[in-house]
mmCIF file of the protein (N, C-alpha, C, O) and its ligand, coordinates in Angstrom:
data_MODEL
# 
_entry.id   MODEL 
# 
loop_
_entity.id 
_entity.type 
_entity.pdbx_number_of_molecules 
1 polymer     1 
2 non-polymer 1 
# 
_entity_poly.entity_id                      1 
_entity_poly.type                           'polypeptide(L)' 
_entity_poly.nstd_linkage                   no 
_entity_poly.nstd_monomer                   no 
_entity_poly.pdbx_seq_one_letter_code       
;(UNK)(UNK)(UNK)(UNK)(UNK)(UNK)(UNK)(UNK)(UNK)(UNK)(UNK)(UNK)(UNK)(UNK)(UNK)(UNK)
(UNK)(UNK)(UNK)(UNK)(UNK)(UNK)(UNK)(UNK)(UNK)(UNK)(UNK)(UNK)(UNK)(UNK)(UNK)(UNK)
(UNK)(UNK)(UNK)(UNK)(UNK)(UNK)(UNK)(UNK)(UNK)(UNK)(UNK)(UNK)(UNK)(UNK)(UNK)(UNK)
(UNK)(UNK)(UNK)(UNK)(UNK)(UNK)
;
_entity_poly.pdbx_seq_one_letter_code_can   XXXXXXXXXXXXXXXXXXXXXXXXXXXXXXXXXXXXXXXXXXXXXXXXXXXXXX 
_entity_poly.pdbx_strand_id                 A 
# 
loop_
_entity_poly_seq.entity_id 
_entity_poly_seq.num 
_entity_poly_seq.mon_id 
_entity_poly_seq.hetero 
1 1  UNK n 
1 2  UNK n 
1 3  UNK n 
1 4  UNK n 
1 5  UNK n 
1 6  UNK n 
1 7  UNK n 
1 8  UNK n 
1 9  UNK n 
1 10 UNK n 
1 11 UNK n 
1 12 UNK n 
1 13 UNK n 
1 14 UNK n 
1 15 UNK n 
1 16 UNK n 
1 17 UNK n 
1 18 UNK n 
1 19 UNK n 
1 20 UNK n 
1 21 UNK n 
1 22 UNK n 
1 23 UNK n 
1 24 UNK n 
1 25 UNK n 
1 26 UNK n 
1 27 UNK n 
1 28 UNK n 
1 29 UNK n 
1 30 UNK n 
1 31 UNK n 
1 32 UNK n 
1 33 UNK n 
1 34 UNK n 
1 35 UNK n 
1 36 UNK n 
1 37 UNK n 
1 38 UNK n 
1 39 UNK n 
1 40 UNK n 
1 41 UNK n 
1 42 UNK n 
1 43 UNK n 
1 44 UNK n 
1 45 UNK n 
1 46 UNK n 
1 47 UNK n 
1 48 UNK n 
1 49 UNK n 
1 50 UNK n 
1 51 UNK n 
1 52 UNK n 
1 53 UNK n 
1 54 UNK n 
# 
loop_
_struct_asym.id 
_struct_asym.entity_id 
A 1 
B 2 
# 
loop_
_chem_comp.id 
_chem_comp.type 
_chem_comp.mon_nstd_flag 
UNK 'L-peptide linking' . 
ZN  non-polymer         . 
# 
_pdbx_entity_nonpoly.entity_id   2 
_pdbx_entity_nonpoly.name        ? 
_pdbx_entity_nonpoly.comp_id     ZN 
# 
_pdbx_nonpoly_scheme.asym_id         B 
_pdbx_nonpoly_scheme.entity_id       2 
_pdbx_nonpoly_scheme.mon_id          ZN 
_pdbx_nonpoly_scheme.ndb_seq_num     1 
_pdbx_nonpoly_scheme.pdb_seq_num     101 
_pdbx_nonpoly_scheme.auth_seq_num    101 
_pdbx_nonpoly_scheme.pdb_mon_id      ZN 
_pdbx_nonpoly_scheme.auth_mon_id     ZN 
_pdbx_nonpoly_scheme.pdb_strand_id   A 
_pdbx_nonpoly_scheme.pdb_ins_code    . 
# 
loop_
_atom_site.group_PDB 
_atom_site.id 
_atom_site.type_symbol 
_atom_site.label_atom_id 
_atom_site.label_alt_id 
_atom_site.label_comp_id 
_atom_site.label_asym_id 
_atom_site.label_entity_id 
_atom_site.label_seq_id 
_atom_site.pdbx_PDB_ins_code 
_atom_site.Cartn_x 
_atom_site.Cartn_y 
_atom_site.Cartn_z 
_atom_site.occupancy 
_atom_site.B_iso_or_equiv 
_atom_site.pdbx_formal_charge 
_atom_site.auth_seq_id 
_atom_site.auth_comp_id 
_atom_site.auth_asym_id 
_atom_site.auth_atom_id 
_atom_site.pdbx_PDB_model_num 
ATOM   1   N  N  . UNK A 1 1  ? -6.304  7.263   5.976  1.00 0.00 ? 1   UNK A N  1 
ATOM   2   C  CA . UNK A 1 1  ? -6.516  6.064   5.166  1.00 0.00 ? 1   UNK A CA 1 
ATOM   3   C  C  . UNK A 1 1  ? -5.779  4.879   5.763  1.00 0.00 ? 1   UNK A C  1 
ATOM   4   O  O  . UNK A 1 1  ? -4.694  5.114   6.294  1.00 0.00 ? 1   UNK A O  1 
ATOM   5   N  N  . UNK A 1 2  ? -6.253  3.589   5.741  1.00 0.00 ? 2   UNK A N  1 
ATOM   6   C  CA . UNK A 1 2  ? -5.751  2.648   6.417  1.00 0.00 ? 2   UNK A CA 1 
ATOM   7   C  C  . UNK A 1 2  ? -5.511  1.411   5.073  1.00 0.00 ? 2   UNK A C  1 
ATOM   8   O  O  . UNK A 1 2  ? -6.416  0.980   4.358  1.00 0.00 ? 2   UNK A O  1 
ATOM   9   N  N  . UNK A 1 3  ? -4.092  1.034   5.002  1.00 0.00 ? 3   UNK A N  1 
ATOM   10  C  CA . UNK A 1 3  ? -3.827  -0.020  4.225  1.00 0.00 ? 3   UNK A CA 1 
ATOM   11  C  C  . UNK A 1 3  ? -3.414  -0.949  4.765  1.00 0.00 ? 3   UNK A C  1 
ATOM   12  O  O  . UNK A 1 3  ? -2.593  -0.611  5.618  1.00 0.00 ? 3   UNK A O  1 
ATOM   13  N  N  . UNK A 1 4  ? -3.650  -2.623  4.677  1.00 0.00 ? 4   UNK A N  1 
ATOM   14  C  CA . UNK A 1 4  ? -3.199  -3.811  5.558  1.00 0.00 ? 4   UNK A CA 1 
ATOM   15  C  C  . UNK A 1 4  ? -2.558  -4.310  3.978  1.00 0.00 ? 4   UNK A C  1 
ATOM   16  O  O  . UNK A 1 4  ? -3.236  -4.654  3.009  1.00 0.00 ? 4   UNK A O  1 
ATOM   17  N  N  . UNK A 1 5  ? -1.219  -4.237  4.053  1.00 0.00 ? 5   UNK A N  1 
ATOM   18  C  CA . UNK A 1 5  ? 0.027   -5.165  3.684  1.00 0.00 ? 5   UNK A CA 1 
ATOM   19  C  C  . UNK A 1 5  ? -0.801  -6.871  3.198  1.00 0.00 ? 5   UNK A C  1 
ATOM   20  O  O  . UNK A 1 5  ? -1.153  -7.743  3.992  1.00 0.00 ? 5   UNK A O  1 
ATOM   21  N  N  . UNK A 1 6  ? -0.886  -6.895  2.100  1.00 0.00 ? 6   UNK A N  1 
ATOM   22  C  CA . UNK A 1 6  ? -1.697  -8.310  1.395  1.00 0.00 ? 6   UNK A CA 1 
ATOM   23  C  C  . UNK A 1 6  ? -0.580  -9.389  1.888  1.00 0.00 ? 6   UNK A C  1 
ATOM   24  O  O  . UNK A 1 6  ? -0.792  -10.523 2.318  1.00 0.00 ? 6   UNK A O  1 
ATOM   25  N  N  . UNK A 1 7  ? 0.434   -8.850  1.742  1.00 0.00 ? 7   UNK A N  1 
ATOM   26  C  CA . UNK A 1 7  ? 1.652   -9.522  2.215  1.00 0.00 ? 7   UNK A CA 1 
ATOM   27  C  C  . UNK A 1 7  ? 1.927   -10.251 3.647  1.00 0.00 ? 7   UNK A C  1 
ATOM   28  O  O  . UNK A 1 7  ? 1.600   -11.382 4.006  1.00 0.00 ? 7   UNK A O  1 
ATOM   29  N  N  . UNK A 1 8  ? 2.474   -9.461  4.190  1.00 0.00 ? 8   UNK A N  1 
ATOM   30  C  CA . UNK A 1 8  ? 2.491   -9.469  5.664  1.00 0.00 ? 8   UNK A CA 1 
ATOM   31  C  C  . UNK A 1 8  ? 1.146   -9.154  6.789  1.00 0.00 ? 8   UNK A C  1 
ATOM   32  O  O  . UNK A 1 8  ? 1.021   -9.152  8.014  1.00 0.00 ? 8   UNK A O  1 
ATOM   33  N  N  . UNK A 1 9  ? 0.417   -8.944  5.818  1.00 0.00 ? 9   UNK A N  1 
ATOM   34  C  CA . UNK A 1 9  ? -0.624  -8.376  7.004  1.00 0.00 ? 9   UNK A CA 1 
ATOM   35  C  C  . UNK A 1 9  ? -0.797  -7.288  7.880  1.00 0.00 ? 9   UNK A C  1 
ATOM   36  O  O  . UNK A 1 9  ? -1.857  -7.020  8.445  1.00 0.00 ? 9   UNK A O  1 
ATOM   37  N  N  . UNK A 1 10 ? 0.140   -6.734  7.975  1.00 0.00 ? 10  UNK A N  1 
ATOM   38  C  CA . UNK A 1 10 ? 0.492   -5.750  8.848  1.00 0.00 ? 10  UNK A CA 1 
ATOM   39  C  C  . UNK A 1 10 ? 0.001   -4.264  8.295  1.00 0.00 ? 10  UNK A C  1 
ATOM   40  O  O  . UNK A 1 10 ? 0.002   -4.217  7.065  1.00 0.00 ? 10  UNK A O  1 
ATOM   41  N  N  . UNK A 1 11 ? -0.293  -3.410  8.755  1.00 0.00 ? 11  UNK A N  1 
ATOM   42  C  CA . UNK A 1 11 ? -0.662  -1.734  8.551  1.00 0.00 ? 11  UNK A CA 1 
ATOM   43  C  C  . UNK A 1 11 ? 0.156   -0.721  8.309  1.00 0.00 ? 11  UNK A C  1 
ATOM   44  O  O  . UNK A 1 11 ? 0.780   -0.005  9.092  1.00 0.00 ? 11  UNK A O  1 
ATOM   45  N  N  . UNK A 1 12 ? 0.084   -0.728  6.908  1.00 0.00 ? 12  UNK A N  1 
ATOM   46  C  CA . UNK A 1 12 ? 1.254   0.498   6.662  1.00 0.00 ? 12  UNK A CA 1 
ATOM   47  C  C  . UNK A 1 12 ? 1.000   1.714   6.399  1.00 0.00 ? 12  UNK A C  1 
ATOM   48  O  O  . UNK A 1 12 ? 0.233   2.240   5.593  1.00 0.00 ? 12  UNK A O  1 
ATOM   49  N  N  . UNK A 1 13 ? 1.923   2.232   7.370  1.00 0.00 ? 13  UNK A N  1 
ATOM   50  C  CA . UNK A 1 13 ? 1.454   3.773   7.460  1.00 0.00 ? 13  UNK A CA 1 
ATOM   51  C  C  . UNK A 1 13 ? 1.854   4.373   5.935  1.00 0.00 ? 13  UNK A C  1 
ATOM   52  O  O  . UNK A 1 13 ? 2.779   4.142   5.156  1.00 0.00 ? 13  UNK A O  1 
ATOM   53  N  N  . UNK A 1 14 ? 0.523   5.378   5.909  1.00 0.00 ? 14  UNK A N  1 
ATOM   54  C  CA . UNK A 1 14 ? 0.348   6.244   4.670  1.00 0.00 ? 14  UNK A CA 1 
ATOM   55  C  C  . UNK A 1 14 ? 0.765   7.311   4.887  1.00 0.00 ? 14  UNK A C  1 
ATOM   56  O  O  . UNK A 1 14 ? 1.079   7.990   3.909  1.00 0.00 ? 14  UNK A O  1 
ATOM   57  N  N  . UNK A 1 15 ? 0.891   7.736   5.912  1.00 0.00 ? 15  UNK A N  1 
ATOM   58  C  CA . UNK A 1 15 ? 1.435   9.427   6.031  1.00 0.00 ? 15  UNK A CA 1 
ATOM   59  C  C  . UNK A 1 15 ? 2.812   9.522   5.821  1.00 0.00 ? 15  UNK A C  1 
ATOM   60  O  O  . UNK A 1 15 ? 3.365   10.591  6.081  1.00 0.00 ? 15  UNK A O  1 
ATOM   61  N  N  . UNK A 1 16 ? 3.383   8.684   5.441  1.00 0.00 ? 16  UNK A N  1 
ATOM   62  C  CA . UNK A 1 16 ? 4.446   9.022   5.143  1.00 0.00 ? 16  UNK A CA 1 
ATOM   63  C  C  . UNK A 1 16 ? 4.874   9.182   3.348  1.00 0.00 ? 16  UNK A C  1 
ATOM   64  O  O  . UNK A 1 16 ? 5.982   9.326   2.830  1.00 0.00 ? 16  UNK A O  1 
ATOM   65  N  N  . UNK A 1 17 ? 3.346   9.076   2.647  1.00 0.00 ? 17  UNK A N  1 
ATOM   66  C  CA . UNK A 1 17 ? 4.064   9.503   1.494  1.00 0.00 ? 17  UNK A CA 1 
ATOM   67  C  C  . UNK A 1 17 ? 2.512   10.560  1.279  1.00 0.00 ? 17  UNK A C  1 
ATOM   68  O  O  . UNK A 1 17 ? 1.371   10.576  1.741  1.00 0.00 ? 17  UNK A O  1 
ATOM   69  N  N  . UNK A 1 18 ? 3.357   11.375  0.264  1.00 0.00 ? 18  UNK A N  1 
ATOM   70  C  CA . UNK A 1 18 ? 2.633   12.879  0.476  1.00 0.00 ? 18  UNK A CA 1 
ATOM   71  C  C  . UNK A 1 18 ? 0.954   12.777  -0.520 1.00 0.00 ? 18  UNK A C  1 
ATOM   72  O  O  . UNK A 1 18 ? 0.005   13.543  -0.357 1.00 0.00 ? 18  UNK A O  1 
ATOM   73  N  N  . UNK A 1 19 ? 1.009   11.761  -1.384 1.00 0.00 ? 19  UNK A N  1 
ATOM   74  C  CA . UNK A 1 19 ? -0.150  11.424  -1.890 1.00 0.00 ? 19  UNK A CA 1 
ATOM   75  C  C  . UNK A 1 19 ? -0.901  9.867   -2.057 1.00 0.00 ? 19  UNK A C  1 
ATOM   76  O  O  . UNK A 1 19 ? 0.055   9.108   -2.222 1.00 0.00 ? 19  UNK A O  1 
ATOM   77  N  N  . UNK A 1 20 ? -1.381  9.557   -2.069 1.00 0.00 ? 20  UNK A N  1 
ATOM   78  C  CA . UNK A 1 20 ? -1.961  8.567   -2.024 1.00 0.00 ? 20  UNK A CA 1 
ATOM   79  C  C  . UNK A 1 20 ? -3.176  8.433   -3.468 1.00 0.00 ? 20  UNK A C  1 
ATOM   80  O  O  . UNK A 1 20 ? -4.148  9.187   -3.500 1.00 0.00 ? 20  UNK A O  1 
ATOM   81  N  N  . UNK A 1 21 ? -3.036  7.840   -4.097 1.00 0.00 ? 21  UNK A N  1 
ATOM   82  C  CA . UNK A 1 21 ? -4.167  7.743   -5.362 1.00 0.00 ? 21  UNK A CA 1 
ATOM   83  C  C  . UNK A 1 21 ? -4.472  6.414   -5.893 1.00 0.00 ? 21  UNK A C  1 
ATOM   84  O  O  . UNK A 1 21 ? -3.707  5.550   -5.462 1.00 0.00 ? 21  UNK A O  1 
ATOM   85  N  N  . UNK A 1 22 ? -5.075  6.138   -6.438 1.00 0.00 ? 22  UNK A N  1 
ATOM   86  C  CA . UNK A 1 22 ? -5.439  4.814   -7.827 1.00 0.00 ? 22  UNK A CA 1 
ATOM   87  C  C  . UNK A 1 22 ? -3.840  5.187   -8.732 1.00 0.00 ? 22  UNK A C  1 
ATOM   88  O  O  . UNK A 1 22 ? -3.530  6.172   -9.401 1.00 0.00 ? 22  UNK A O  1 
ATOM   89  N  N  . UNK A 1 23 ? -3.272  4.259   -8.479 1.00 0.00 ? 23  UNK A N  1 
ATOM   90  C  CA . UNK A 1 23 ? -2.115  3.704   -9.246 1.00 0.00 ? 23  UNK A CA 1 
ATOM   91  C  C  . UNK A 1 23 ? -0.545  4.292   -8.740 1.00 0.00 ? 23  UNK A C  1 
ATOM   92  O  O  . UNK A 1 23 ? 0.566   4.242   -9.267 1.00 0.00 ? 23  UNK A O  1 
ATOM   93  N  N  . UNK A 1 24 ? -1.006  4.806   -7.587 1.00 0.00 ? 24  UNK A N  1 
ATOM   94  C  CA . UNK A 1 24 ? 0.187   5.084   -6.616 1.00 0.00 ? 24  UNK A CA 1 
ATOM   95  C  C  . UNK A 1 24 ? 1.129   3.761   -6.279 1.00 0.00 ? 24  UNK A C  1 
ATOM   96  O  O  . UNK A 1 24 ? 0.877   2.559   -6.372 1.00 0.00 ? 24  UNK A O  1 
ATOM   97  N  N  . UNK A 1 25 ? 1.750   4.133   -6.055 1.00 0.00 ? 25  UNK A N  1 
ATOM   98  C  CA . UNK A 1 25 ? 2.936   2.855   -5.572 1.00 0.00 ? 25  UNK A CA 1 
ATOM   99  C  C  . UNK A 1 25 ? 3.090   3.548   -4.633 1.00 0.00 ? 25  UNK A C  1 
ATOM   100 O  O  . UNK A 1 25 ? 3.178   4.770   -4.508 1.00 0.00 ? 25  UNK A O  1 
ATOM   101 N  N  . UNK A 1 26 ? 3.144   2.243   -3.544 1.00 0.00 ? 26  UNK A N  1 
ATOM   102 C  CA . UNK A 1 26 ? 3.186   2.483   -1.702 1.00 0.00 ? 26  UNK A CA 1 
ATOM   103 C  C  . UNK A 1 26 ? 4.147   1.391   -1.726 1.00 0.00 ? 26  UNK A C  1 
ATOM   104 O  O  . UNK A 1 26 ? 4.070   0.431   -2.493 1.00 0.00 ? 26  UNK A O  1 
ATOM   105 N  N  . UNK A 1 27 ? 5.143   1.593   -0.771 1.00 0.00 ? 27  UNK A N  1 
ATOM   106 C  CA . UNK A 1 27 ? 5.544   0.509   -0.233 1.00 0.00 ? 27  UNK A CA 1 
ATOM   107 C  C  . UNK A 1 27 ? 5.809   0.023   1.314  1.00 0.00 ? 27  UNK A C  1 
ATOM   108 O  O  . UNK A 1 27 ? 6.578   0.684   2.011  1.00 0.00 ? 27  UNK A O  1 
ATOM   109 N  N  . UNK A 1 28 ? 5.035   -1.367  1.939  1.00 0.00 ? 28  UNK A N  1 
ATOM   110 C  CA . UNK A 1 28 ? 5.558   -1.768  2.598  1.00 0.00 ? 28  UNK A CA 1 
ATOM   111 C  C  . UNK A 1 28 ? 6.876   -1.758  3.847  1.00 0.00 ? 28  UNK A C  1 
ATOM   112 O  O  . UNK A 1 28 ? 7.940   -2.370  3.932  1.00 0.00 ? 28  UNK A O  1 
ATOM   113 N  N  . UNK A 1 29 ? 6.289   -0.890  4.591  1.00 0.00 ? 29  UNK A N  1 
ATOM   114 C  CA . UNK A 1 29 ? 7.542   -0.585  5.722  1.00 0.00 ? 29  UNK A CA 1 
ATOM   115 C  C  . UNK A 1 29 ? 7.507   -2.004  6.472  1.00 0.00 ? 29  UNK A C  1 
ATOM   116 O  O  . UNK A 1 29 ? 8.381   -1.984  7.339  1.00 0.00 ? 29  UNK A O  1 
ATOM   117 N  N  . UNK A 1 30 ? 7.052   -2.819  6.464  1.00 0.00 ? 30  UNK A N  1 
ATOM   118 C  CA . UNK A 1 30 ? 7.090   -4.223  7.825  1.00 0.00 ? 30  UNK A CA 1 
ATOM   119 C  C  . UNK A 1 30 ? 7.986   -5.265  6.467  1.00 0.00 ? 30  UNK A C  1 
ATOM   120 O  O  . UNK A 1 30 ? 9.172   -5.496  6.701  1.00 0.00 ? 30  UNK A O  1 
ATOM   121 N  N  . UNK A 1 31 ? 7.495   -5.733  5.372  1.00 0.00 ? 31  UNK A N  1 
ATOM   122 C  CA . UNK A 1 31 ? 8.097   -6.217  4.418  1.00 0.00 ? 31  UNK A CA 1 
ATOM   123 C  C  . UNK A 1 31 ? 8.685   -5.759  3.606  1.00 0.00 ? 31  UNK A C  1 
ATOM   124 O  O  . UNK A 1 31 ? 9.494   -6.611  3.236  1.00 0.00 ? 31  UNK A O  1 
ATOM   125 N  N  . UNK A 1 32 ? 8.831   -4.585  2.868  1.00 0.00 ? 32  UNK A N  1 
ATOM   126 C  CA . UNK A 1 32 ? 9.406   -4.148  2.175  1.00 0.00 ? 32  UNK A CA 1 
ATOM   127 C  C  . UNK A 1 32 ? 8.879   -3.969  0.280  1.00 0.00 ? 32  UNK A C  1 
ATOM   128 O  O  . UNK A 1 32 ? 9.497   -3.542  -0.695 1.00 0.00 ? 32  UNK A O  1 
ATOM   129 N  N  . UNK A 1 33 ? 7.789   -4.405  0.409  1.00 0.00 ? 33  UNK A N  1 
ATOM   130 C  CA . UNK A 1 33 ? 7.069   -5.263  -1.217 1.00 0.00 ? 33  UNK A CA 1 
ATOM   131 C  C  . UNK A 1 33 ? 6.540   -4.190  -1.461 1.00 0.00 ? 33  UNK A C  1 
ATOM   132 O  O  . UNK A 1 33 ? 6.038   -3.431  -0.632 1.00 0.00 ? 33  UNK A O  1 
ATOM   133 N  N  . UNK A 1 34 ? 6.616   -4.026  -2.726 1.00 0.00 ? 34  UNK A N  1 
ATOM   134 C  CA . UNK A 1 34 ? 6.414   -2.615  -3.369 1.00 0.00 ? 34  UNK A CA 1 
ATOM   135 C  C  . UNK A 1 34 ? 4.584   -2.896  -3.728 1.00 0.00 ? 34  UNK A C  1 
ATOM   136 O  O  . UNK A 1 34 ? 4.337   -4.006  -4.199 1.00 0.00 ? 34  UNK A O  1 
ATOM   137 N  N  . UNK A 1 35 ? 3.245   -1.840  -3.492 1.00 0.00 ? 35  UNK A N  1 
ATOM   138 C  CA . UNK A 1 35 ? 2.095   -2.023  -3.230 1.00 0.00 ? 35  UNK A CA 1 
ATOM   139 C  C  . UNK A 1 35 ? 1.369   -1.438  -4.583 1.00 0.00 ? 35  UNK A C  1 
ATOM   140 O  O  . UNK A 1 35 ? 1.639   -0.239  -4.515 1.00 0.00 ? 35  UNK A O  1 
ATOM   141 N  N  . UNK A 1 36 ? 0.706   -1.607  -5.603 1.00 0.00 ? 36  UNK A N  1 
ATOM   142 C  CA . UNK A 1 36 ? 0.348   -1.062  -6.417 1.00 0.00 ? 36  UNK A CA 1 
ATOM   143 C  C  . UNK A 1 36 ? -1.229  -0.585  -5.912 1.00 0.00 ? 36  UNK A C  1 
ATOM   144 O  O  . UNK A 1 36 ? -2.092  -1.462  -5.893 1.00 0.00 ? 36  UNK A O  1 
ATOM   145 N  N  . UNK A 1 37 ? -1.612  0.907   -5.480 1.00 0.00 ? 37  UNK A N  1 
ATOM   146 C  CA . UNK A 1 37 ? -2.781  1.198   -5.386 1.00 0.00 ? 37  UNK A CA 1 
ATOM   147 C  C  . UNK A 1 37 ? -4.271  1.033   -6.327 1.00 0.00 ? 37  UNK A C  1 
ATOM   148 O  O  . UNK A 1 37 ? -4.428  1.750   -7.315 1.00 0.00 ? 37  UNK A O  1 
ATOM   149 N  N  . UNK A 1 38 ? -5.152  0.190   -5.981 1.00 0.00 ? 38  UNK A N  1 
ATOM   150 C  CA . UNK A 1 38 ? -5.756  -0.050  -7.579 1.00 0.00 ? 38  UNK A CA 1 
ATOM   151 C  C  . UNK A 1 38 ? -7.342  0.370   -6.943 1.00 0.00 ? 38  UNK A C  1 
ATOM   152 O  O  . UNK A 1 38 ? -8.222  0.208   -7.787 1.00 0.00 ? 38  UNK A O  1 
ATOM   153 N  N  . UNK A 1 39 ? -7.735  0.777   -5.866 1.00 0.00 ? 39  UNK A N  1 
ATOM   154 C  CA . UNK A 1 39 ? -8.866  1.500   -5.518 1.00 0.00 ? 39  UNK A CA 1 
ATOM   155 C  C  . UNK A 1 39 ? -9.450  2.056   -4.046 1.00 0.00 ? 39  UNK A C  1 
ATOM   156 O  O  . UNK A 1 39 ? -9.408  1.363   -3.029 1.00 0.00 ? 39  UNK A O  1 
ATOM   157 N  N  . UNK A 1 40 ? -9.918  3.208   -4.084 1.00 0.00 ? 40  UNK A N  1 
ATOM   158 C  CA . UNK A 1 40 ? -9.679  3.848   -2.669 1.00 0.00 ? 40  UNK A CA 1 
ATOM   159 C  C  . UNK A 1 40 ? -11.267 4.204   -2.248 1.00 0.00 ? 40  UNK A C  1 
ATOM   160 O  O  . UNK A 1 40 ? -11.884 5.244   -2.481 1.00 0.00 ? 40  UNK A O  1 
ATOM   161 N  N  . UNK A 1 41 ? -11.627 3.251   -1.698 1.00 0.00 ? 41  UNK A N  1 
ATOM   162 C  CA . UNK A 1 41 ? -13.231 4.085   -0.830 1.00 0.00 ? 41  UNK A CA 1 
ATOM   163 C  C  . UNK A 1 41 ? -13.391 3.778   0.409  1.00 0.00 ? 41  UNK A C  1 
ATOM   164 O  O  . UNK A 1 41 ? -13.164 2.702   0.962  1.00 0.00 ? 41  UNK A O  1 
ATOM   165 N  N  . UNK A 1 42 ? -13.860 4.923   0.917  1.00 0.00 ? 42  UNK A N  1 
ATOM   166 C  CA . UNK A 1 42 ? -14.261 5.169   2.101  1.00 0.00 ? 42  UNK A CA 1 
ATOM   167 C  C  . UNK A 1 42 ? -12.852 5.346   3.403  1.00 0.00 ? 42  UNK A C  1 
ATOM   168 O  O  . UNK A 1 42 ? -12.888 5.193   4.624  1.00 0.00 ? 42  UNK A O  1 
ATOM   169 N  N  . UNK A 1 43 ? -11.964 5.640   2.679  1.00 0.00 ? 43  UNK A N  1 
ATOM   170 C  CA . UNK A 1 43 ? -10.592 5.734   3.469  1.00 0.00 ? 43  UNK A CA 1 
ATOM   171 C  C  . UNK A 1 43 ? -9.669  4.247   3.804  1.00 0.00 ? 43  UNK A C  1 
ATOM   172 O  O  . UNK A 1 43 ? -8.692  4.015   4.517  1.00 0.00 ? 43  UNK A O  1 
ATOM   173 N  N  . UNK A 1 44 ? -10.519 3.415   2.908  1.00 0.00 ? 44  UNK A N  1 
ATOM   174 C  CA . UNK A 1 44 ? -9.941  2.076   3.148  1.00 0.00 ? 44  UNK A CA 1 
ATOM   175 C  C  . UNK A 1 44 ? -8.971  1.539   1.507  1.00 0.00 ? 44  UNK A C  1 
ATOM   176 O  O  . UNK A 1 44 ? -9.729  1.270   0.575  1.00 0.00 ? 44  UNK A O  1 
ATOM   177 N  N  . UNK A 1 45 ? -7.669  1.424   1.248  1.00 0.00 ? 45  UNK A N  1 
ATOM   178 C  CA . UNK A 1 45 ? -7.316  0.861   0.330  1.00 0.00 ? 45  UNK A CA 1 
ATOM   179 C  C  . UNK A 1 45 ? -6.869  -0.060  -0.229 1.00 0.00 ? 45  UNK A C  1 
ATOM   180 O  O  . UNK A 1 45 ? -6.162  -0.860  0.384  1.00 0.00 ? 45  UNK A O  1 
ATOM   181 N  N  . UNK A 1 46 ? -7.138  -0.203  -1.480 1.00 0.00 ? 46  UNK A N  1 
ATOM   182 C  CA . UNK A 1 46 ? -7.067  -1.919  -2.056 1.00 0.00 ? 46  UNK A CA 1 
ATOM   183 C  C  . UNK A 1 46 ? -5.808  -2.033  -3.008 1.00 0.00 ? 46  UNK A C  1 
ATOM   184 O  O  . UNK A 1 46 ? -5.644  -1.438  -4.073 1.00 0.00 ? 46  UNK A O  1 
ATOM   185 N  N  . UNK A 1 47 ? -5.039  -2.840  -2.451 1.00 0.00 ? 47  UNK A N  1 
ATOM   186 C  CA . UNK A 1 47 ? -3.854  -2.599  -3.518 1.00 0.00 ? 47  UNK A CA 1 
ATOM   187 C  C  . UNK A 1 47 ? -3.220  -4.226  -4.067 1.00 0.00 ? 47  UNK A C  1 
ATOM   188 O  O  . UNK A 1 47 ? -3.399  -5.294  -3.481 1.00 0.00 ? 47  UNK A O  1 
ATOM   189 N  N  . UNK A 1 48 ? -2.609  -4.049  -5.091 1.00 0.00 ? 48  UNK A N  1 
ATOM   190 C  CA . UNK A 1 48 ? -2.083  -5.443  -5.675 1.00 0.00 ? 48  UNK A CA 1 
ATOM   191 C  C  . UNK A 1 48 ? -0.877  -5.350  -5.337 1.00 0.00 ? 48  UNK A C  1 
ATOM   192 O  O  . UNK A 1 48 ? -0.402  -4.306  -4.891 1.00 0.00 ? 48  UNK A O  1 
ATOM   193 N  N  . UNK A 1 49 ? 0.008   -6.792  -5.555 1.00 0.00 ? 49  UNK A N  1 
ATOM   194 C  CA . UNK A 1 49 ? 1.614   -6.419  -5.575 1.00 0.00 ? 49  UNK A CA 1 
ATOM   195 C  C  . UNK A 1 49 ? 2.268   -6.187  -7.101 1.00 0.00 ? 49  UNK A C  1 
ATOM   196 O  O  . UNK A 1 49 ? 1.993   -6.586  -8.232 1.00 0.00 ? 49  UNK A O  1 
ATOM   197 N  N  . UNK A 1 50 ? 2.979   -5.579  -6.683 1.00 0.00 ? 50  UNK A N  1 
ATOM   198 C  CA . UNK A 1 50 ? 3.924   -4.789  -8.265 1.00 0.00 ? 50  UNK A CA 1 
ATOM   199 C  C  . UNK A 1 50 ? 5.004   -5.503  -8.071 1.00 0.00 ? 50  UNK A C  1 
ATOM   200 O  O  . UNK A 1 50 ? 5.486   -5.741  -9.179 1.00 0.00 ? 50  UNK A O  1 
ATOM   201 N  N  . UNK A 1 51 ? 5.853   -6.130  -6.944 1.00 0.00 ? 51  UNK A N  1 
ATOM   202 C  CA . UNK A 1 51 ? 7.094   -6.189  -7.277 1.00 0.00 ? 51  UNK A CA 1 
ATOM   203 C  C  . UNK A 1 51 ? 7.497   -7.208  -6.006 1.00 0.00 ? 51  UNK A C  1 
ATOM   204 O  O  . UNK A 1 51 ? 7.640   -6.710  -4.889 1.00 0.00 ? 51  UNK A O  1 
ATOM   205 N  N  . UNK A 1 52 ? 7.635   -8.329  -6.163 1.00 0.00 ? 52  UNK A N  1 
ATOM   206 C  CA . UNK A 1 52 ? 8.253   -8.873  -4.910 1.00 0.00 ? 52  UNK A CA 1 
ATOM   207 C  C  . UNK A 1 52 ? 9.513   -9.518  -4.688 1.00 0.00 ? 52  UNK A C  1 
ATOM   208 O  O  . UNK A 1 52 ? 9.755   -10.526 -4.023 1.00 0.00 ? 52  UNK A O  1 
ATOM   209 N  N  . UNK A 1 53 ? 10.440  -8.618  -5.493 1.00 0.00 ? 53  UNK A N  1 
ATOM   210 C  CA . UNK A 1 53 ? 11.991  -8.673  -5.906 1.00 0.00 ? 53  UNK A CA 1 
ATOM   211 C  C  . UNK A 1 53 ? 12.881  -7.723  -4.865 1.00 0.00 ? 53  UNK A C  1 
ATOM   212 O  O  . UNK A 1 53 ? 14.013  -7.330  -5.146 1.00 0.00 ? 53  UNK A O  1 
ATOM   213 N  N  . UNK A 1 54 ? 12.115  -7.382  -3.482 1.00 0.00 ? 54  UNK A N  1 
ATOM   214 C  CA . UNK A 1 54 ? 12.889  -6.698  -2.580 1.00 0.00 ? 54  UNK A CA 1 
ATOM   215 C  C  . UNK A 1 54 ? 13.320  -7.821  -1.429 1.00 0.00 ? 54  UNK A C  1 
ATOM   216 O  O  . UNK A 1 54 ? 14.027  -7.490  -0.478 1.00 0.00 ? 54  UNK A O  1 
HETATM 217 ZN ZN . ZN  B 2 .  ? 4.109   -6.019  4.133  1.00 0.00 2 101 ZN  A ZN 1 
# 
């Protein structure tokens, strides 16, 4: 699955957390901004920000 950082732009790797879903929280390894998962097709995901207090 491939996520681009709304933030920074940048590609943050997913394999580093063990699930990935609709309403997962990912966060940001290039910025740090916590990622709210809000829909997943075709291996591509769409996420909002939850938190930009890091
Ligand atoms: Zn980022």
């Amino acid at each position: 699955m491939n996520l681009t950082c709304i933030e920074c732009k940048n590609q943050v790797d997913l394999s580093s957390f063990s699930s990935v879903a609709v309403d997962s929280v990912v966060e940001c390894q290039m910025c740090g901004i916590t990622l709210l998962v809000t829909e997943i097709s075709d291996g591509s995901v769409s996420v909002d920000i939850m938190d930009e207090g890091k």
